[in-house]
C-alpha positions in Angstrom: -29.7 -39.6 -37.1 -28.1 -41.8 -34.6 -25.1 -42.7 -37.0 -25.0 -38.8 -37.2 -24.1 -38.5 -33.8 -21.0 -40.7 -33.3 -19.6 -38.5 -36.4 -20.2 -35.0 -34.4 -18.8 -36.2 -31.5 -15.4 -37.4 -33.7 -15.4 -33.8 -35.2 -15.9 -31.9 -31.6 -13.0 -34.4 -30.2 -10.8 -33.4 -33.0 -11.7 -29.5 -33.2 -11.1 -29.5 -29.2 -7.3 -30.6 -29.9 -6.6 -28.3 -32.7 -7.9 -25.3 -30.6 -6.1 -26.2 -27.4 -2.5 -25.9 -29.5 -3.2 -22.6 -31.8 -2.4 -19.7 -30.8 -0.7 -20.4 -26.8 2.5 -19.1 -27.0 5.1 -21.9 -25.0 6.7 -21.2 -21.7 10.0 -20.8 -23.5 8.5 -19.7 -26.3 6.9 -16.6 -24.9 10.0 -14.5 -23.7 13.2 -15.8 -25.1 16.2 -14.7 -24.2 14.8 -12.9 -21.7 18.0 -12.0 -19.3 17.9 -10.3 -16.4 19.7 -6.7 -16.9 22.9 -5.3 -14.6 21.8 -3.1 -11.6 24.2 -0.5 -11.8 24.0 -0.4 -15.8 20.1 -0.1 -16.1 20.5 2.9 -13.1 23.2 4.8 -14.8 21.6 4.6 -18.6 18.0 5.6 -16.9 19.9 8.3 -15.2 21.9 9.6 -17.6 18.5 10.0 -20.0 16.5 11.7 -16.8 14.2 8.6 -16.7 13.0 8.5 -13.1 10.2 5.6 -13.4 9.8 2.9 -11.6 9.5 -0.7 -12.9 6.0 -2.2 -12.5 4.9 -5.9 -12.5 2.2 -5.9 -15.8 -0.6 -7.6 -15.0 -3.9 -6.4 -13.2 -2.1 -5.4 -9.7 0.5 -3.3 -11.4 2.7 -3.3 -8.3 6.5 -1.9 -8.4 8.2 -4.5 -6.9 10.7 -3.2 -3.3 8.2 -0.5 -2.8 6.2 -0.4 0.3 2.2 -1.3 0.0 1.2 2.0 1.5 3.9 3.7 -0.6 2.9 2.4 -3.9 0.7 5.2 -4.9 2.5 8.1 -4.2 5.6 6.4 -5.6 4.3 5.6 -9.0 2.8 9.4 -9.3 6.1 10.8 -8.5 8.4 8.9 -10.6 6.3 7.6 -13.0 6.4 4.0 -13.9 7.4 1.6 -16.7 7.3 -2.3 -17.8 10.3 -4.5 -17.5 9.9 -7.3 -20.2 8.9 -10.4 -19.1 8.1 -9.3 -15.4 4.5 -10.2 -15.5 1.6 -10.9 -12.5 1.3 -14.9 -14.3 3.5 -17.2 -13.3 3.9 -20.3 -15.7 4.9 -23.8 -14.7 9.1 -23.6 -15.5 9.4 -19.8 -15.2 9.6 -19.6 -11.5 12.8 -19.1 -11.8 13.2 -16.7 -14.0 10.1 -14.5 -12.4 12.1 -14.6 -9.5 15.4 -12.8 -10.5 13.7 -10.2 -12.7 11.1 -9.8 -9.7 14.3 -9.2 -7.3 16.3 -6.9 -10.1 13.1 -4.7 -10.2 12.7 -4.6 -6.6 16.4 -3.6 -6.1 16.2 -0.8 -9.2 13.1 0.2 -7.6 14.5 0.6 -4.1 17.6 2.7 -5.6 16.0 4.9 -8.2 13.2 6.3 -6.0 15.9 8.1 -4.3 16.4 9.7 -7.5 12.7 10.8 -8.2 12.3 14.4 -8.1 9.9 15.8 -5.4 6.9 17.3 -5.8 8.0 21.0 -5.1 10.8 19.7 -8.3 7.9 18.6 -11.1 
């Protein structure tokens, strides 16, 4: 029984490094190519197709970035709202960067396109 026990703790070791690996997409690996779009593009094609929402963060807040806290409610349920790939509430070591400028696009689209959201006497 004791030799046993060396043995289990060898296979243990070795199953914990296998699982840590599988599966975990990379920092780079998990959105690449992910480029931040051009302002005035993205408005005029969202426009031009009558899409009104607003770009939310994915995650568990689901907050539109450049929209007021007190705001974000009636915002969202009168434009509607939609993901921007790769704009998410995690943050992972080397993506700061890039979480940044899509968090600033968003907030800048955001700001601009709710002027364009039809009011509730519109709907």
């Amino acid at each position: 029984m004791k030799a046993l026990w060396p043995l289990g703790l060898l296979l243990l070791a070795g199953c914990q490094a296998d699982a840590s690996s599988q599966g975990v997409p990379q920092p780079d690996a998990a959105l690449p190519g992910t480029v931040v779009p051009d302002l005035a593009q993205a408005l005029d094609e969202h426009l031009a197709r009558g899409d009104h929402r607003l770009i939310i963060r994915a995650g568990r807040g689901q907050m539109a970035p450049g929209i007021a806290a007190e705001q974000q409610q009636a915002a969202k349920a009168r434009c509607g709202t939609r993901y921007l790939t790769g704009l998410v509430d995690m943050v992972r070591p080397g993506e700061e960067a890039r979480q940044q400028a899509l968090t600033e696009f968003a907030a800048e689209y955001n700001r601009q396109m709710l002027g364009h959201c039809p009011s509730d006497e519109e709907k």
